[in-house]
C-alpha positions in Angstrom: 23.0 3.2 53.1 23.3 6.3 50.7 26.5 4.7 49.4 25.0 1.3 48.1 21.8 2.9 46.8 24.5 5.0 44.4 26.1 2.2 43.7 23.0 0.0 42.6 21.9 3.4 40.3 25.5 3.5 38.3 25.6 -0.6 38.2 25.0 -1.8 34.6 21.2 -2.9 33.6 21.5 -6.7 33.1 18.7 -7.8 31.1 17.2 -11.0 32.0 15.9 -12.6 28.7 13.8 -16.0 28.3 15.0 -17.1 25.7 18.6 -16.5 23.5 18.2 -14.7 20.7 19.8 -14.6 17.2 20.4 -11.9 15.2 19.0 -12.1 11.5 18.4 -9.0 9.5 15.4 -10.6 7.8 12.8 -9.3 5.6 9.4 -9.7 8.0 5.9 -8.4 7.2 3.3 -7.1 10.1 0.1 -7.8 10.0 -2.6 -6.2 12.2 -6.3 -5.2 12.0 -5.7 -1.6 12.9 -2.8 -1.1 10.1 -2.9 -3.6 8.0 0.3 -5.0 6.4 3.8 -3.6 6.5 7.1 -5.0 5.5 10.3 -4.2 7.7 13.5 -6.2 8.8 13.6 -8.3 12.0 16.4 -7.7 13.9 16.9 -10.9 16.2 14.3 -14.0 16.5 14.1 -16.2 19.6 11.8 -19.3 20.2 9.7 -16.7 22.4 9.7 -13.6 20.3 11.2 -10.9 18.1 12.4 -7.4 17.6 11.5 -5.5 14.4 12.0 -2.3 12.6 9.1 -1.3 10.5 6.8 1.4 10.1 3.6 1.7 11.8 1.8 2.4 15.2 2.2 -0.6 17.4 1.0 0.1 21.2 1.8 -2.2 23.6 -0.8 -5.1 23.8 -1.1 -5.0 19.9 -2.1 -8.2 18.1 0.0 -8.8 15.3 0.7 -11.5 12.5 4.5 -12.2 11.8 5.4 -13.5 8.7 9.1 -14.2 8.4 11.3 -14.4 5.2 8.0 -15.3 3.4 8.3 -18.5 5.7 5.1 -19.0 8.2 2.7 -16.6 10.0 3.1 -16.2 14.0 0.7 -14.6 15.9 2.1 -12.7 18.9 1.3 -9.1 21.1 3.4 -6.2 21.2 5.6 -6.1 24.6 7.5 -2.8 23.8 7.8 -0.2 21.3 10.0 2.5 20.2 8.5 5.0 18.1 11.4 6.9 17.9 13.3 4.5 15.9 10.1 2.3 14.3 11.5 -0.6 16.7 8.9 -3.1 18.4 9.4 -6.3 20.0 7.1 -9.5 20.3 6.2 -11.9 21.8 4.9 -15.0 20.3 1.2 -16.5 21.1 3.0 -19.9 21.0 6.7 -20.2 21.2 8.3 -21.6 18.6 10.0 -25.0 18.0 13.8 -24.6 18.4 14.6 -26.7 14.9 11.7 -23.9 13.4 14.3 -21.0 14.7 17.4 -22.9 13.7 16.0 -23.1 10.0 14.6 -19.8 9.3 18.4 -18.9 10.9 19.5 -20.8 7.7 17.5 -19.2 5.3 18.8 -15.9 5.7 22.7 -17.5 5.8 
C-alpha cells in the first residue's frame, strides 16, 4: 500500500480542462466594481473562460467584465489567482459561441 500511495504522489498532475484552450497574447481590459478598469494581456481564451495577466486584486469569486481586443464585454467570476505573477483565470457567466472564439483567434493573427 505504501508503494502505490508514492507512486500516485510522484505521478504527473493531469489537468482536466472543459473546454480547449487557445493561446492568444491579446490586449484585454478588466472591469470590476472594486478596481475599476485595467488593461493586461490574456494569455489563452476558451469558449468557457480565460487566463490573464494584469494588475490588480482579484479574489476568488470576483465579478469581472472582460473586454477582449476591444471586441465585446463578457461577464465572468474569478476561479483562481496568482498574485505572485498578476495571473487570474475566468470563467465566463455564459460560455461563448465557438465561431465567437474562432474570430477573436483571428483578430490577433
Amino acid at each position: 500500500m505504501l508503494n502505490l500511495a508514492c507512486t500516485l504522489e510522484k505521478s504527473p498532475r493531469v489537468e482536466q480542462r472543459k473546454f480547449t484552450r487557445i493561446e492568444l497574447g491579446a490586449p484585454v481590459s478588466v472591469r470590476s466594481r472594486e478596481s475599476g478598469r485595467e488593461t493586461g494581456m490574456i494569455e489563452n481564451l476558451s469558449v468557457g473562460g480565460c487566463a490573464i495577466v494584469a494588475p490588480g486584486v482579484y479574489p476568488v469569486g470576483a465579478r469581472l467584465f472582460v473586454t477582449i481586443a476591444n471586441f465585446q464585454s463578457f461577464a465572468g467570476r474569478v476561479v483562481w489567482h496568482n498574485a505572485v505573477d498578476d495571473r487570474f483565470g475566468i470563467e465566463f457567466d455564459t460560455p461563448l459561441h465557438p465561431a465567437i472564439v474562432d474570430h477573436i483567434a483571428r483578430l490577433k493573427a
